[in-house]
C-alpha positions as CSV (number, residue, x, y, z in Angstrom):
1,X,87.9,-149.6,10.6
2,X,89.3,-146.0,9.0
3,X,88.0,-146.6,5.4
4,X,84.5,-145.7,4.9
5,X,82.6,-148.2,2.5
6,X,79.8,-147.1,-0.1
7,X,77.7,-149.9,-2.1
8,X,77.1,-149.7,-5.8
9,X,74.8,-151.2,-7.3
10,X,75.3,-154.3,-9.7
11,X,72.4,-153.9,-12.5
12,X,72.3,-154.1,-16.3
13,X,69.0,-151.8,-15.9
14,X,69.1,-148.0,-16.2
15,X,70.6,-146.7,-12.9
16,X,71.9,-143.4,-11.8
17,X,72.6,-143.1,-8.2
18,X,75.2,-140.3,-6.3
19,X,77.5,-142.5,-4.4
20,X,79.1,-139.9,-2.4
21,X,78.7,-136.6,-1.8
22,X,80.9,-135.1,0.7
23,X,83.1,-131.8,1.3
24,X,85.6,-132.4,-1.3
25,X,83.8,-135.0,-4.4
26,X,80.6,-135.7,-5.7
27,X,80.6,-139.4,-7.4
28,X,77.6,-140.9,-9.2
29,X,77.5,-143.9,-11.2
30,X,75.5,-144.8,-14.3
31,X,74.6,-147.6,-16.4
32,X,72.7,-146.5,-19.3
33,X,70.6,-149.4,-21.8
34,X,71.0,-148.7,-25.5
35,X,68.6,-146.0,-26.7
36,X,68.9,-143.9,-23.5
37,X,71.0,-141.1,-21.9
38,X,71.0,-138.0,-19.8
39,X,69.5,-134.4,-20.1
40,X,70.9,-132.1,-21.8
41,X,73.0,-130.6,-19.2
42,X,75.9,-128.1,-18.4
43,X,78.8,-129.3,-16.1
44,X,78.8,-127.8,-12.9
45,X,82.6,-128.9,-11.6
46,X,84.9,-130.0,-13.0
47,X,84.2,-133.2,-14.3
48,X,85.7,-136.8,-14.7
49,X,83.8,-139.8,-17.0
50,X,85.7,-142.7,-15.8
51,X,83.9,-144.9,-18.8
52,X,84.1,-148.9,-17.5
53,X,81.7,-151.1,-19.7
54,X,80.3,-150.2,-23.0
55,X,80.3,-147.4,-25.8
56,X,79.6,-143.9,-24.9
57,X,78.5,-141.1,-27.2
58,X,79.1,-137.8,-25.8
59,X,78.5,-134.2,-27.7
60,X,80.2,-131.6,-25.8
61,X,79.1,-127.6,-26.1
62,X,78.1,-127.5,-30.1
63,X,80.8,-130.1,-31.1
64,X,80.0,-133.1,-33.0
65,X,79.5,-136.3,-31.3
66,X,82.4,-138.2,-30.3
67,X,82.7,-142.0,-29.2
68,X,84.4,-143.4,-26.4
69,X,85.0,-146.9,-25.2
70,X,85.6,-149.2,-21.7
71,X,89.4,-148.1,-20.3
72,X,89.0,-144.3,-21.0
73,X,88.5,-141.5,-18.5
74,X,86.9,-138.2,-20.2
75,X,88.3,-134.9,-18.2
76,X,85.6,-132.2,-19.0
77,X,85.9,-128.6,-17.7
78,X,83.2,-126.7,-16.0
79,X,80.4,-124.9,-17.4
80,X,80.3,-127.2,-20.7
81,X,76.9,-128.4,-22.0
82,X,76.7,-132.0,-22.9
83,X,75.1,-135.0,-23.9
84,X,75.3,-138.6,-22.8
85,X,74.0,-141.1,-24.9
86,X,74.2,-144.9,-25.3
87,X,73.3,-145.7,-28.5
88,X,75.4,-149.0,-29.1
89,X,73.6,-152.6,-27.9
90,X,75.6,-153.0,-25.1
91,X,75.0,-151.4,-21.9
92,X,77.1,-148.6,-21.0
93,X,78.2,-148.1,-17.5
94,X,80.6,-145.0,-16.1
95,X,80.8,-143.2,-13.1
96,X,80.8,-139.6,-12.8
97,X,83.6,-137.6,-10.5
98,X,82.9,-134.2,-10.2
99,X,85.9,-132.1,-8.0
100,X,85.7,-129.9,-6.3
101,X,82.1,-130.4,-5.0
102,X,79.1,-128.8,-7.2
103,X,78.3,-126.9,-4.3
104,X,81.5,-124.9,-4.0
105,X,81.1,-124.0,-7.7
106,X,79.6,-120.7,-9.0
107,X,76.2,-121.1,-10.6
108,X,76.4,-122.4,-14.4
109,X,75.3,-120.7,-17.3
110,X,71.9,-121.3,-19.1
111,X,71.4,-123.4,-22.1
């Protein structure tokens, strides 16, 4: 077999686990319950929000919140602070792309 396979996990609970996290990507996935999110936090790659059940509110440097929905894919540039929020009833579940690798990237400024 050439492909290699990795397992995600199948939850409506809150769940963020790194998938992969090899020489050239770093994926995660999330699934975030209404009422919850991530730190504050300042992208470190280059990063893609590929968005696949559920409402997302996202507020990017010291922009206003913005929602998006199930079908969209949010390209955000390194070194921009954001917020991740579900605040909607259903659960909101994305994974995270970041490329190239966080750990080729120079160090990201403070916020």
């Amino acid at each position: 077999m050439i492909e290699k396979v990795y397992k995600v996990t199948v939850t409506n609970d809150k769940t963020v686990e790194r998938i992969v996290d090899d020489e050239h990507v770093n994926i995660n996935h999330m699934v975030l319950i209404k009422d919850t999110g991530l730190p504050v936090h300042v992208s470190n790659s280059n990063v893609y929000m590929v968005i696949v059940r559920g409402t997302m509110t996202i507020a990017l440097d010291d922009e206003p919140a913005n929602l998006h929905q199930a079908g969209e894919i949010l390209a955000i540039p390194f070194n921009t602070k954001m917020e991740v929020t579900n605040k909607q009833d259903e659960v909101l579940e994305f994974y995270v792309l970041k490329a190239p690798n966080p750990k080729d990237m120079p160090p990201v400024k403070q916020i």
